[in-house]
N, C-alpha and C positions, 0 to 999 in steps of 0.2 A: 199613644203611638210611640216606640220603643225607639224604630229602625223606620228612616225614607232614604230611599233611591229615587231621584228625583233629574228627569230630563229637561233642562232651563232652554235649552233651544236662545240663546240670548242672542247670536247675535242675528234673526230672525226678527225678535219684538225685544229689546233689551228694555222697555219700559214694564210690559207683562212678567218678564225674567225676576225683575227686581220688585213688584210688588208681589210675586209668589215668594219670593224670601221674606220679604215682609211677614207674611203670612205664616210660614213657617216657624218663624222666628218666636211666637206664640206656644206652639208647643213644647213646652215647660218639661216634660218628663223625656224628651228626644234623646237618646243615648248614641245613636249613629247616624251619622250625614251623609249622604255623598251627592254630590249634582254633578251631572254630566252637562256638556257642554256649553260651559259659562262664560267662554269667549264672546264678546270685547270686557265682557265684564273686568274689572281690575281686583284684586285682593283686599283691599281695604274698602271698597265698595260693599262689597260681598257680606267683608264680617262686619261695617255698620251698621248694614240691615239686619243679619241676622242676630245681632247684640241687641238688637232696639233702639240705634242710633235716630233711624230715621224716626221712629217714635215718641220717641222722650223718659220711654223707659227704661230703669234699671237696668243693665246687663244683667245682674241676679233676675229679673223675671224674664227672660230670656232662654229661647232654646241653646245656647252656648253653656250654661250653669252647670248641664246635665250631658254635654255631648264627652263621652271618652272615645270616640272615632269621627275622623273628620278626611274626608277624601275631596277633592274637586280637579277637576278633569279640566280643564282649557282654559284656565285663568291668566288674565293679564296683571302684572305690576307685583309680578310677585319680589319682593326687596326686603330689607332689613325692618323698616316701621310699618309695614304689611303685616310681617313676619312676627313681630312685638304686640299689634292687634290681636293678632288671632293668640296668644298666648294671654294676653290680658282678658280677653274676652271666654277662654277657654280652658281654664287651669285645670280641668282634670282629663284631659287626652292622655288617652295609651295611644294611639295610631292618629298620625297627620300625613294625608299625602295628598302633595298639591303638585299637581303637573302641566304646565304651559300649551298652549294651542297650537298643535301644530307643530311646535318648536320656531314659531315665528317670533314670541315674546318672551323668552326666557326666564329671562328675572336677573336680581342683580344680589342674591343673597350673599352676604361675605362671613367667611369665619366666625366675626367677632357675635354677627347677628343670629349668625347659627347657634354655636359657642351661649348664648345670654338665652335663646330659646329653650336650649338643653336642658339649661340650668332651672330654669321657671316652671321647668312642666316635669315634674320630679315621677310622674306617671307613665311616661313616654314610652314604651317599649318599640314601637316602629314608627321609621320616620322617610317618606321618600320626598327629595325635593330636589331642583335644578336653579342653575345659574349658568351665566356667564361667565361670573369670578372665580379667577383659579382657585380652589381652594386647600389650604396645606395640610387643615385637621389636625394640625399640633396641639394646640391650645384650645383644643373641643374635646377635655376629658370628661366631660358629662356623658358624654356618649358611651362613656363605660357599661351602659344599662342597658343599651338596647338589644334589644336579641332581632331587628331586621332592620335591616337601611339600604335603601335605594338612594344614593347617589349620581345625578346627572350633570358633570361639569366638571373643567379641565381639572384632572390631578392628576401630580406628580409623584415620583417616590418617594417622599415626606408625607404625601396624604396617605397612602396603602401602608407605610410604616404606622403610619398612626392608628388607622384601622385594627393593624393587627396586634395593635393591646386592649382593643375592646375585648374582654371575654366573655361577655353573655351572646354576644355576636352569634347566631346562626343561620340567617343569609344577608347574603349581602351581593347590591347588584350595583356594579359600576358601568356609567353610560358616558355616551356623549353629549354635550351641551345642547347642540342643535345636530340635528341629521347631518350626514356626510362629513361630522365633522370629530375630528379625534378625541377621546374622552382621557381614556388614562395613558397615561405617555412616560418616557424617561426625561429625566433631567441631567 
């Protein structure tokens, strides 16, 4: 199995949710992930199971060893040591995109944690993620590589300056943090 698309329905049976990752987590040769609605699930949850946290094995015998695309659709706790997870556990990702439920749980990623992800996953070329935290993108030159980024969460005119020395850059989609509420703004 190469590529799953995989409907979790978690916050329905969040016990079933997370022993189908379990399960997953098994297929060794997995190159694409993506789970759709993993809400209440949290991020670090998510990629202990599928590392083989709850099992006791290796990350190396682990569907993560072999994932270069990683998508998840309504995850909770998305943050910095969430964020650190899923790179430790997945170092050859070209595409991460993790997006909050709803916009009810954001996440609380900051620069530095962005910025330290960037850097770890030297395969990266698209990357969509949200927060809460303003973010400035000054000091996230790794991002030099990416040719797509989806950014959700407050920036200012330092973060779009920053953007625009990426030059592999060829899209790029700026949002709001949560619904109704202002994404890119002046300072």
């Amino acid at each position: 199995l190469a590529a799953l698309h995989l409907a979790l329905h978690a916050r329905s049976d969040p016990e079933r949710a997370m022993s189908w990752l379990g399960l997953v987590s098994k297929f060794r040769g997995l190159r694409s992930l993506c789970l759709d609605y993993a809400a209440p699930l949290h991020l670090e949850s998510i990629m202990n199971s599928l590392s083989g946290g709850d099992s006791g094995r290796p990350a190396e015998e682990s569907c993560c060893a072999s994932l270069v695309a990683l998508t998840l659709h309504g995850c909770h706790g998305t943050d910095g040591p969430a964020l650190r997870r899923v790179v430790a556990a997945c170092p050859r990702l070209q595409q991460l995109r993790v997006f909050p439920d709803s916009w009810r749980e954001v996440g609380e990623v900051t620069d530095e944690a962005l910025g330290d992800a960037l850097r770890s996953l030297p395969q990266l070329r698209s990357l969509a993620i949200s927060s809460r935290e303003r973010l400035c993108l000054s000091g996230v030159t790794a991002g030099a590589r990416l040719r797509s980024a989806s950014v959700f969460a407050p920036l200012g005119d330092r973060a779009c300056a920053a953007l625009s020395m990426w030059p592999c850059l060829r899209h790029l989609w700026l949002g709001p943090h949560k619904l109704m509420q202002a994404g890119v703004g002046f300072e």
